[in-house]
N, C-alpha and C positions, 0 to 999 in steps of 0.2 A: 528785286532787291537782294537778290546773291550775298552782292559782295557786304552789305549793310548786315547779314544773316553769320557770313566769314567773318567779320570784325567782331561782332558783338559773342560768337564762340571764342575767340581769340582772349578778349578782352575778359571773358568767365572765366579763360582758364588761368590765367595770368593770378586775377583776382583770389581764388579759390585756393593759390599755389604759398604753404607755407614757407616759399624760398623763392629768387628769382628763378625762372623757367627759359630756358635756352630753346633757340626754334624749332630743334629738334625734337624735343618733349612736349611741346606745343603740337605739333605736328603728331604725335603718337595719340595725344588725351582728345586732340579735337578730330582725328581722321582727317586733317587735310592736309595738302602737298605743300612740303619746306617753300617751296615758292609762294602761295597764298598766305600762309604763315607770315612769312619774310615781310611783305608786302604790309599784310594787317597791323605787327608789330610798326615797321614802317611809319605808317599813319598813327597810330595811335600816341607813338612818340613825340609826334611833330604836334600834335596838338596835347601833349601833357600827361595824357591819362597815364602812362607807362614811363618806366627811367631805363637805363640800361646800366651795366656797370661787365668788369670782366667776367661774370658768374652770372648774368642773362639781364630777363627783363624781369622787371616788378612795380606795382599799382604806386602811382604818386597819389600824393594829397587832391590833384585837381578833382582825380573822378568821384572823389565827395559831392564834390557838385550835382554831378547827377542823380544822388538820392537826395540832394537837400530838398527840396518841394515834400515828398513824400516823409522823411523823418521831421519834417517842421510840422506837416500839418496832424501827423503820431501826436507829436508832443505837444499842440494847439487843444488835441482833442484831450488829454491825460491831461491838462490844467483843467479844460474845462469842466470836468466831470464831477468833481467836488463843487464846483459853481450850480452847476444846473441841479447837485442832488439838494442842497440848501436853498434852491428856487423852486421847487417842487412841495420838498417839504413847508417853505413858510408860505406858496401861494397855493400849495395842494391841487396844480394842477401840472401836467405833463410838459415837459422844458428840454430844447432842442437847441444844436449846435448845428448848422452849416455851411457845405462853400459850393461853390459854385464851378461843376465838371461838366462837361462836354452838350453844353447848351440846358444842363439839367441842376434841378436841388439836387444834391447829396447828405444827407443826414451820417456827422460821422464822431454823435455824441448825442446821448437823449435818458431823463431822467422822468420814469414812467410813472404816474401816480398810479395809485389802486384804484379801481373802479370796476365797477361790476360790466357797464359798457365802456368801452377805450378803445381808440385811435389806432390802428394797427398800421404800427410805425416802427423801424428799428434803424440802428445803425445799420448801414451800408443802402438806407431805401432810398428811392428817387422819385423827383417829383416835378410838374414843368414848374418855369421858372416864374412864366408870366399870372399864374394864380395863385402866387404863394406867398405871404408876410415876407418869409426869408430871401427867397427868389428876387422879389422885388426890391430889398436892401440892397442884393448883392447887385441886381442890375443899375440900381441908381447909384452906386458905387464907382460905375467903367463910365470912362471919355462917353460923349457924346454920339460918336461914329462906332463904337463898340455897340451902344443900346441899337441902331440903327442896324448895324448889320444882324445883328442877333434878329429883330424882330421880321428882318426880310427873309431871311430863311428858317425861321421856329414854326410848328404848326401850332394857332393859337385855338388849344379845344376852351369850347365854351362848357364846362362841366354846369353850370347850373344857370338860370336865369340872369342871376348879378354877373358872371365871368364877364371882364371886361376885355374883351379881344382887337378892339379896333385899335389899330398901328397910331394912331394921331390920340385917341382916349388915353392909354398907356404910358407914349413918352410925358403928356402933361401928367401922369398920374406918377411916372418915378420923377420928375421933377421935380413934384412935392413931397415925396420919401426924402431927397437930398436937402430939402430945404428943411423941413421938419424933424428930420435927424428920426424916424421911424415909417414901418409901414404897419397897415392896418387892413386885413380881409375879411370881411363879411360877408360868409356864404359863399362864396366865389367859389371855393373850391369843391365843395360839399355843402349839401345842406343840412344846418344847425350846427356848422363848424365856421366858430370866431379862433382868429388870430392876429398876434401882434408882432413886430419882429426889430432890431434894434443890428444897427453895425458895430463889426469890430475888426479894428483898424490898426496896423502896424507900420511906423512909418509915415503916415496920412494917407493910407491907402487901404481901404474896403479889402480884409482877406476871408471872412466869415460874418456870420449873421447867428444871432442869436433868437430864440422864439418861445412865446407860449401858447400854449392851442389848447381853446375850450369849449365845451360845448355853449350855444348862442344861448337856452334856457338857463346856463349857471350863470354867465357875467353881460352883460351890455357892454355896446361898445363906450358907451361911458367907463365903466368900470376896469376896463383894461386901459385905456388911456390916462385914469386916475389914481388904479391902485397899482397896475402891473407894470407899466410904463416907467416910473419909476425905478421900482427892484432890477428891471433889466437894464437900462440905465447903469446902475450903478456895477452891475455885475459884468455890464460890457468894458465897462469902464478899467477896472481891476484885470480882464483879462486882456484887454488892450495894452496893460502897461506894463 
């Protein structure tokens, strides 16, 4: 992928340049030959990223495009964070923000209760998908042939007794995430770790999952369904909109 390696120098240096850049100065900053230069700008034009004018090339609006995923889900996580510290502090227990990356959880917001034992958890950890409150939101979130392909190539560890790994158990089980509008893990992942997890949606479309995780001796799964269920509810609600 050369030449994908030549475009995307090209495209930094462009970027980077507080003036339009002529292909010769391109060619000086990235070490490559006016020819690949020429070429790269070339491309880059024809699909937007770049403008031209008599005084070179320089970054159009399109190539926003390309960090919008990444500055959305910045500022998905920077609302969220005041949500999850006021869901911490009124359920006193630890409250997490995810989306769902390369077949995994991604935690990329979380408000830590104090406790003498706690969850060792942070933003940027990972987690699979198929034993997890959140996981399972975000899976019952995708098309049909989405969950299917996922489950044919995930390796499904069975971390404890309850992990529910079987391909046919699963799909009925986000089934009922989508119908119920939450998931619910009992153990699955760990044991004497209960969680609940709720969607949030942009659009009508599943972009993150919202969660609380406690230990199974402080709350029953009654008790998250009855007291927590709610609050997050309402909190997904608010960052949904």
């Amino acid at each position: 992928m050369t030449s994908l390696a030549r475009g995307l120098a090209v495209m930094k240096c462009v970027a980077e340049a507080e003036q339009p850049v002529t292909i010769a100065q391109a060619g000086r900053l990235t070490g490559l030959s006016r020819a690949s230069v020429r070429r790269c700008l070339h491309t880059l034009l024809l699909l937007g990223y770049v403008g031209q004018d008599e005084r070179g090339y320089a970054v159009r609006r399109q190539a926003l495009s390309l960090g919008h995923p990444y500055l959305s889900l910045n500022a998905l996580a920077a609302r969220a964070q005041p949500l999850l510290d006021t869901l911490r502090d009124t359920l006193h227990e630890s409250c997490s923000l995810g989306v769902m990356e390369d077949d995994q959880l991604l935690y990329v917001a979380r408000a830590e209760a104090m406790r003498i034992m706690s969850i060792n958890l942070r933003v940027g950890s990972r987690l699979p998908l198929h034993a997890t409150s959140m996981g399972r939101v975000l899976l019952a979130g995708q098309p049909h042939a989405v969950q299917e392909a996922y489950l044919a190539r995930a390796t499904r560890e069975k971390f404890t007794a309850k992990t529910i790994v079987d391909r046919a158990e699963l799909l009925i089980e986000l089934s009922g995430v989508a119908s119920r509008g939450y998931a619910m893990v009992d153990e699955e992942l760990e044991v004497g770790l209960r969680s609940i997890a709720v969607p949030v949606a942009r659009h009508g479309k599943v972009v993150a999952a919202l969660n609380v995780g406690t230990a199974a001796a402080r709350n029953s799964v009654a008790d998250l369904r009855d007291m927590v269920l709610p609050a997050l509810q309402q909190a997904a609600t608010i960052l949904s909109a």
